[in-house]
C-alpha positions in Angstrom: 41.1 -246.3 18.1 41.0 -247.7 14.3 41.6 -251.6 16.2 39.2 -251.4 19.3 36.4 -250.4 16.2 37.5 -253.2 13.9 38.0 -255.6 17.2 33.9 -254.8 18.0 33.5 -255.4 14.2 34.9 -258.6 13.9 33.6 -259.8 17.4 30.1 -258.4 15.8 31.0 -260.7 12.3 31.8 -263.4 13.8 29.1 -263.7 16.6 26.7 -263.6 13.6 27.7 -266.1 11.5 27.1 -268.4 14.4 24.3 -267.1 15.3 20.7 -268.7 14.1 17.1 -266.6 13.0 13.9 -268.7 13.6 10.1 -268.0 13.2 7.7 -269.5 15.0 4.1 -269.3 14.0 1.7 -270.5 16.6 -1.6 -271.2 17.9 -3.3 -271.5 20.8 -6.1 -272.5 23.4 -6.4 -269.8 25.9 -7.9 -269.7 29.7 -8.7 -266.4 31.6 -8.0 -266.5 34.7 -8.6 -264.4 38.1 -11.8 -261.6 37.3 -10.9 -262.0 33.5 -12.7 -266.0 33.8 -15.6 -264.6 35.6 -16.2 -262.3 32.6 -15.1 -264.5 29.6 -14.9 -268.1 28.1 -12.1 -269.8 27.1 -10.8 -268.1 24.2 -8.9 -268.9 21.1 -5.3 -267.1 19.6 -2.2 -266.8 16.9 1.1 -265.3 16.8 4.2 -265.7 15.4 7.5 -265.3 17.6 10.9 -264.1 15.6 13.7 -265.3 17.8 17.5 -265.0 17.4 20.1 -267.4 19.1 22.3 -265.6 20.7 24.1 -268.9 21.5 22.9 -272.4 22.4 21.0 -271.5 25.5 19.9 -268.2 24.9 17.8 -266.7 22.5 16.1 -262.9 22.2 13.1 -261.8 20.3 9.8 -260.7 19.3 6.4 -261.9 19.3 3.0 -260.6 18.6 -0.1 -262.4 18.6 -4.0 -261.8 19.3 -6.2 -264.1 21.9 -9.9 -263.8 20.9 -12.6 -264.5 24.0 -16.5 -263.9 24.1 -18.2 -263.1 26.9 -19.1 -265.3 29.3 -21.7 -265.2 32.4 -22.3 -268.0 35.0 -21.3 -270.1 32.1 -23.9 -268.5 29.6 -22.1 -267.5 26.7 -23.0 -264.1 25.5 -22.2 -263.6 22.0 -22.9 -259.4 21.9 -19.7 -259.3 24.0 -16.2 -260.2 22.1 -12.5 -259.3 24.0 -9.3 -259.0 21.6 -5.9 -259.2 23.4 -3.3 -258.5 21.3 0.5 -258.9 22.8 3.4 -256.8 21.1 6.6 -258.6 23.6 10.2 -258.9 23.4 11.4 -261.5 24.7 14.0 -263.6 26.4 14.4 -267.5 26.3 17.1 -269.7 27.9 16.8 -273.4 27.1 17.5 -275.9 29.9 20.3 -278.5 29.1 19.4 -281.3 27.1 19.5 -284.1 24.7 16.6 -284.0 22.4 14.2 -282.7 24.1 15.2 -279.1 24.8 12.9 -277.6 27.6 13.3 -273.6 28.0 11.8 -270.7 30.5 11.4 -267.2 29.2 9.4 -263.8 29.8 8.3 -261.9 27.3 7.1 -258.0 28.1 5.7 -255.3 26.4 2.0 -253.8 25.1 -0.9 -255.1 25.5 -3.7 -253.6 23.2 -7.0 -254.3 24.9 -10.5 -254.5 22.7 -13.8 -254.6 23.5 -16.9 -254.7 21.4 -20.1 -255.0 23.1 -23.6 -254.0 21.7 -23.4 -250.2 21.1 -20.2 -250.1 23.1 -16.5 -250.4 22.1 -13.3 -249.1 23.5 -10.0 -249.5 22.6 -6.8 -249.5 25.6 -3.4 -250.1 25.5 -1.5 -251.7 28.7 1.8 -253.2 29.9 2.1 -256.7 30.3 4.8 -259.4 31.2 4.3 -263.5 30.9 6.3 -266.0 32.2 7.2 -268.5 29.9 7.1 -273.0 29.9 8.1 -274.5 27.0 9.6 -277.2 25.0 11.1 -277.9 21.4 11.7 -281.3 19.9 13.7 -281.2 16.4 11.6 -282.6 13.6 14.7 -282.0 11.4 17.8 -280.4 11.3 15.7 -276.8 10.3 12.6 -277.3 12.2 11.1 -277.9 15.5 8.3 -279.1 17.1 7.1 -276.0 19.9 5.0 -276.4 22.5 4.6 -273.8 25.8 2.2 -272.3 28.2 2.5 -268.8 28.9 1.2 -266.6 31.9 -0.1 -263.3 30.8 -0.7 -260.2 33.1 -1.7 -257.3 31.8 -2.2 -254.2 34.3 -4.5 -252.3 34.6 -3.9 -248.4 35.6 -7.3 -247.7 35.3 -10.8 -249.2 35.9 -12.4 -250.3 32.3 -16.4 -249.4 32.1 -18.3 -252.1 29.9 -21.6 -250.6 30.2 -23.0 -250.8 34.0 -19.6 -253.5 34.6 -16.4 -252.1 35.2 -13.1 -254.3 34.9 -10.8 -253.1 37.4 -8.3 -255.8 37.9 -5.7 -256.7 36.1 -6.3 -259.4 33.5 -4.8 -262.7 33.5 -5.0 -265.7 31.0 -2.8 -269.0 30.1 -2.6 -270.0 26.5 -1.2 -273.5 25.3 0.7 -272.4 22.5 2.0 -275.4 19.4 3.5 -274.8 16.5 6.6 -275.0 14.3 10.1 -273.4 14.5 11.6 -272.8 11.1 15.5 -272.3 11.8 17.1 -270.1 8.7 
């Protein structure tokens, strides 16, 4: 018993002093799509993404961000309605082979906390979403990278959301265009 425990152990030592911690803080244009883009403008976001390299493909983590949109009517932009999405994913990334260039797909999955302010109306939701990830890294330098990806949100719905006399009751889709840096420790 005493050598399978200090077999894991050392397995468990040795996988992490290989093993490579990198933040990634981020921003992003962001496009609703589906019933979301007939209810809001483009919108703007952040995050930061905490990833861990499992090995040189593979890579598991955690990201949270916020995606800020206003309201948007036939193209009118309404500024007594703002929408805050704010992602709290893991996530999984395998990087395609490569020289420099390192191309990777990924999903991330987890809450989605939903707000709305309007005039005299607010509410507050939590949801689960998944996104398909697209992205790319190009090394800057041994300890940093360039990042780039595009992201497909879903959040579902299990409910229909009132907003006054509108109700949202599908599930809301956007794409953001995420750049940033990756700082490898």
């Amino acid at each position: 018993m005493k050598r399978i425990i200090f077999t894991i152990c050392l397995l468990g030592i040795m996988a992490t002093a290989h093993a490579q911690v990198s933040i990634t803080p981020r921003v992003g244009f962001a496009m609703p799509q589906g019933l979301f883009d007939n209810i809001a403008g483009n919108g703007f976001g952040y995050g930061l993404d905490l990833d861990y390299a499992i090995n040189d493909k593979l890579r598991i983590g955690a990201s949270a961000g916020q995606y800020l949109y206003n309201a948007e009517v036939f193209g009118i932009n309404i500024n007594a309605v703002d929408f805050a999405i704010t992602p709290v994913t893991t996530s999984i990334k395998y990087l395609l082979p490569a020289t420099t260039l390192r191309p990777y797909i990924g999903i991330e999955g987890g809450m989605y906390h939903l707000k709305i302010d309007a005039a005299g109306f607010n509410t507050t939701r939590q949801y689960f979403g998944i996104a398909p990830t697209l992205g790319l890294l190009y090394p800057v330098n041994e300890k940093i990278d360039f990042f780039a990806s595009a992201q497909y949100h879903i959040m579902y719905l299990n409910e229909t959301i009132p907003i006054g006399d509108f109700q949202i009751k599908q599930d809301i889709k956007f794409i953001p265009l995420n750049l940033g840096f990756t700082f490898k420790f």
